[in-house]
Each structure stands twice: as structure tokens, then as C-alpha cells.
C-alpha positions in Angstrom: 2.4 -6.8 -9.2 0.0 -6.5 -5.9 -2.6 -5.6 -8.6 -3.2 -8.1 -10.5 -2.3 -11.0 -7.2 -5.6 -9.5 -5.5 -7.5 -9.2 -8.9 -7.0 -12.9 -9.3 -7.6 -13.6 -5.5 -10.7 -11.7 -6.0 -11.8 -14.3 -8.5 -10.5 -17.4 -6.4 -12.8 -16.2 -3.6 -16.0 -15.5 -5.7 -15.2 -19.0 -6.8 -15.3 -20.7 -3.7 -18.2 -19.1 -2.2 -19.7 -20.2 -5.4 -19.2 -24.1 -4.4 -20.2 -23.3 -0.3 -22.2 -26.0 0.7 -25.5 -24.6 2.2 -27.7 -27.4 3.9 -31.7 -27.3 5.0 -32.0 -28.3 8.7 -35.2 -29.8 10.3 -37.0 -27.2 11.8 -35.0 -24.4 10.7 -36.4 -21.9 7.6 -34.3 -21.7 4.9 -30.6 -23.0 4.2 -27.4 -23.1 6.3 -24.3 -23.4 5.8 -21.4 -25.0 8.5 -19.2 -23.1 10.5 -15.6 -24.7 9.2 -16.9 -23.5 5.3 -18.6 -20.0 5.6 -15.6 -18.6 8.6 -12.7 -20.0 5.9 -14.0 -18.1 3.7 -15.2 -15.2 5.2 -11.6 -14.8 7.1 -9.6 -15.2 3.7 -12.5 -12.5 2.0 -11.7 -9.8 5.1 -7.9 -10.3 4.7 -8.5 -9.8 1.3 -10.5 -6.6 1.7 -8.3 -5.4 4.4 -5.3 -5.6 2.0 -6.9 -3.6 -0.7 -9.4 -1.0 0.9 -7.5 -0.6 3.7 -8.9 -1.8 7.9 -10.6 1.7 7.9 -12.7 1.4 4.0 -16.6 1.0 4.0 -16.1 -2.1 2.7 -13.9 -3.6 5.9 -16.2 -2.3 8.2 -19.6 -3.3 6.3 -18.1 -6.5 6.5 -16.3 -6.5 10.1 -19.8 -5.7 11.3 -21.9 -8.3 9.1 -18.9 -11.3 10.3 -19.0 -10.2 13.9 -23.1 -11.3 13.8 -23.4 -14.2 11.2 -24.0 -17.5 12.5 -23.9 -19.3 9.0 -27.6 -18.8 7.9 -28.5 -17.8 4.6 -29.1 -14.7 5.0 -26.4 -14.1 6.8 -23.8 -15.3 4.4 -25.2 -13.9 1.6 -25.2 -10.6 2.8 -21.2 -11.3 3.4 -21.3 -12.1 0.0 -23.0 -8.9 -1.1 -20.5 -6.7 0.4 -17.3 -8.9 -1.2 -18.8 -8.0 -4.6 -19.3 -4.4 -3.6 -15.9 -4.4 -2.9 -14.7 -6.8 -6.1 -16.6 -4.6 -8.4 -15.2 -1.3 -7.4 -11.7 -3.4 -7.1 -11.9 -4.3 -11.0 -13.6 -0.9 -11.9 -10.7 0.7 -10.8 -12.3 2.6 -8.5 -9.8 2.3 -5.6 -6.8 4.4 -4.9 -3.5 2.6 -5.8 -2.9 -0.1 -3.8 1.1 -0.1 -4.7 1.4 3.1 -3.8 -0.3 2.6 -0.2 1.4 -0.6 0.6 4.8 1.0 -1.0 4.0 4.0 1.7 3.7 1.6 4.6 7.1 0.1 3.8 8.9 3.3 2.9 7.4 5.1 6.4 8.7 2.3 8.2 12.6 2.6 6.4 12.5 6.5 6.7 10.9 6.1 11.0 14.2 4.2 10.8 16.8 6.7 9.6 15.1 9.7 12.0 15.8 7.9 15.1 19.7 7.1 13.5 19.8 10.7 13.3 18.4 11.3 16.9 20.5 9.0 18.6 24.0 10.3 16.5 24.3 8.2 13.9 23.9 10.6 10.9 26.0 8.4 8.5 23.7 5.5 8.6 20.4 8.1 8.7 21.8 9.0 5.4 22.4 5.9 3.8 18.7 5.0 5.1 17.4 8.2 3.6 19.1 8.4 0.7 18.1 4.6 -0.2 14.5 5.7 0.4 14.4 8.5 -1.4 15.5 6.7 -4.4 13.5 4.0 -4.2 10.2 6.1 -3.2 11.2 8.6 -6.5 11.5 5.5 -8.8 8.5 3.3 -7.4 6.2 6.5 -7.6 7.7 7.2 -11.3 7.1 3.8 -12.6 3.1 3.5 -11.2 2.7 6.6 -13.4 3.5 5.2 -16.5 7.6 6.1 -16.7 10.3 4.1 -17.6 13.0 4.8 -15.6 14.4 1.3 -15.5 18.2 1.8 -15.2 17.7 5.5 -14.3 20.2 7.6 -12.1 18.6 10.4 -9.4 18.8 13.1 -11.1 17.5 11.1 -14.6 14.4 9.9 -12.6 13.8 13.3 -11.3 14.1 15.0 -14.4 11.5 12.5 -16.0 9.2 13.2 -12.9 9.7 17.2 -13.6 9.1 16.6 -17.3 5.9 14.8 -16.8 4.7 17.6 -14.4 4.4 14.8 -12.0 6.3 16.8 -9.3 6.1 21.1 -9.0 6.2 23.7 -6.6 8.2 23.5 -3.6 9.2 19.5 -4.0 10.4 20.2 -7.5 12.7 22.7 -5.7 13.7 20.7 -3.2 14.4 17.5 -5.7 17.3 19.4 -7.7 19.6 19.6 -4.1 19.0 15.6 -3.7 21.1 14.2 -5.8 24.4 15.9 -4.5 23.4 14.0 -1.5 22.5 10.7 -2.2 26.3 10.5 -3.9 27.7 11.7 -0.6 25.9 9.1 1.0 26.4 6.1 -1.0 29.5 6.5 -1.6 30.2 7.2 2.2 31.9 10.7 1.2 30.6 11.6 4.9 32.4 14.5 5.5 30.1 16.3 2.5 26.8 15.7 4.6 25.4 17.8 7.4 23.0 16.6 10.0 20.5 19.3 8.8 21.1 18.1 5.6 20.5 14.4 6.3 17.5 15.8 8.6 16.2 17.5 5.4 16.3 14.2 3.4 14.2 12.4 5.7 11.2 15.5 5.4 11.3 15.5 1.9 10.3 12.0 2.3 7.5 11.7 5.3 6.1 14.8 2.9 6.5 13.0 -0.4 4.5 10.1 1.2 2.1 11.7 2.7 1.4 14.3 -0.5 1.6 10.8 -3.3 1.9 7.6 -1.0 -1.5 8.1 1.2 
């Protein structure tokens, strides 16, 4: 699970700025440390950051701006280091938005991006396989960070769990009970039972699905 891979990254990190070699210069105040070891680290702590907060978070951009200006001095290292445990603290205190679900979002908008321009340039049947795999996948991913097993689950099982655990309501609960019908269709390429609105429909429920529980 990405979870727990950048937890124990987290720790790695804190680790190995632990060991950073910093050095007294003649002439200079204080304590340095050498290009090579402070940029290793610093580039594998803002990847690290990136990854979990996000490239627009406080965190990235405390630390974008303190990087862009460090030339390896104490000071300057440590107050790199101040804003990695900002970040490792809230990481571990939970007090982040699920990172699944936002990298799950990324990879899902990219698959549905997909199936809209199928549909735009006339290939419905394939924008409805795309959809339809999505839409799945999206319903089961956002069931099982939520606590649900739905291992082995059909559609309409998954949805009904999702309904029952007042996980989805309103319009989208609505909308759910029609997808089913049309993720058969499409899967079992009974194409003459899907509609371009209907495949068009799909791919909305989706981009609104991510947006609403993916963001």
C-alpha cells in the first residue's frame, strides 16, 4: 500500500540525514555540510513530499523555497530538516488527506480523459469498455479505502455495499443503480444495447465521482 511505502521512506530519510556528515571549515562559523550529501538528500526528501502532500502543499513549497537558497550550511540544512519533520509528523498523525485516493484519481482521470476523446472521435465501443473498466475499478478502490470488503464483488454488489454504508447518496446514488446494465453491455461487447449518450453519461459519472471523493 502507498501508505505504509512512504511511512517507511519517511523513516529511511530521517535516518539518513541523521548520519549527514557536517564539517567545520577554517574561517567559516559554524558547521557545513558537502554538496553531493545534503542535495541527495534534500532531492529524495522533496520527491518524497511531492508524492504525499501534493507539488502545491505548504510543505512542498516551504521546502522548494528553503532548497532553492541552501548552500549546505548549517543553518541551512537544518531548516530543510525542520520542514521534512513538519511534514513526517503530520504524515504519521494522519493528518493528510488520503494519498491512495489522490494518486488513484490521477490514474483514473487519465483512463476516463481516454474514453472521452474515443467517444469524440467515434469510437463509442472502446469509450465504453474504457468507461465501464473505470467505473468499476474507481467504485471498488473507493469502497475498499473506506473499510469494505468487496473482494470478489460484482457492480451492483459493490454499489449496494457503498449505498448501505451511506458512503454514496443523493444524485450519485441515483445515477449508480442505471450502471450496472451498462457495464454488462460493455464488457461483454453486447454493443448494440449502449447509446453514445449513454456511454457519454458513464464518463460524467466518473470525472464527478473523482472530483466529489478522489480530490
Amino acid at each position: 500500500m502507498l501508505h505504509e511505502t512512504f511511512a517507511k521512506r519517511f523513516v529511511e530519510l530521517q535516518a539518513e540525514f541523521d548520519r549527514m556528515p557536517f564539517e567545520r571549515q577554517d574561517g567559516i562559523d559554524g558547521t557545513h555540510v558537502a554538496n553531493g550529501f545534503w542535495r541527495k538528500w534534500a532531492t529524495s526528501a522533496q520527491s518524497l513530499l511531492t508524492a504525499a502532500f501534493g507539488p502545491t502543499s505548504p510543505h512542498v513549497r516551504n521546502f522548494d523555497s528553503l532548497y532553492a537558497a541552501c548552500n549546505g550550511y548549517d543553518y541551512d540544512v537544518r531548516s530543510l530538516l525542520a520542514v521534512f519533520q513538519s511534514a513526517k509528523q503530520d504524515f504519521e498523525g494522519g493528518y493528510v488527506f488520503n494519498v491512495e485516493l489522490r494518486v488513484s484519481g490521477e490514474v483514473f482521470g487519465d483512463f476516463i480523459a481516454l474514453a472521452r476523446q474515443s467517444l469524440g472521435e467515434g469510437h463509442k465501443d472502446v469509450a465504453a469498455v474504457l468507461a465501464c473498466a473505470a467505473l468499476e475499478d474507481v467504485l471498488k478502490r473507493y469502497a475498499a479505502t473506506n473499510g469494505l470488503d468487496v473482494t470478489d464483488k460484482n457492480m451492483t454488489e459493490i454499489i449496494n455495499s457503498l449505498k448501505s454504508a451511506g458512503l454514496v447518496a443523493g444524485p450519485q446514488k441515483s445515477l449508480l443503480e442505471a450502471m450496472p446494465r451498462l457495464r454488462n453491455a460493455a464488457l461483454h461487447a453486447d454493443w448494440s444495447k449502449i447509446t453514445e449518450p449513454e456511454v457519454g453519461s458513464v464518463i460524467a459519472f466518473v470525472e464527478q465521482f473523482l472530483l466529489s471523493k478522489f480530490a
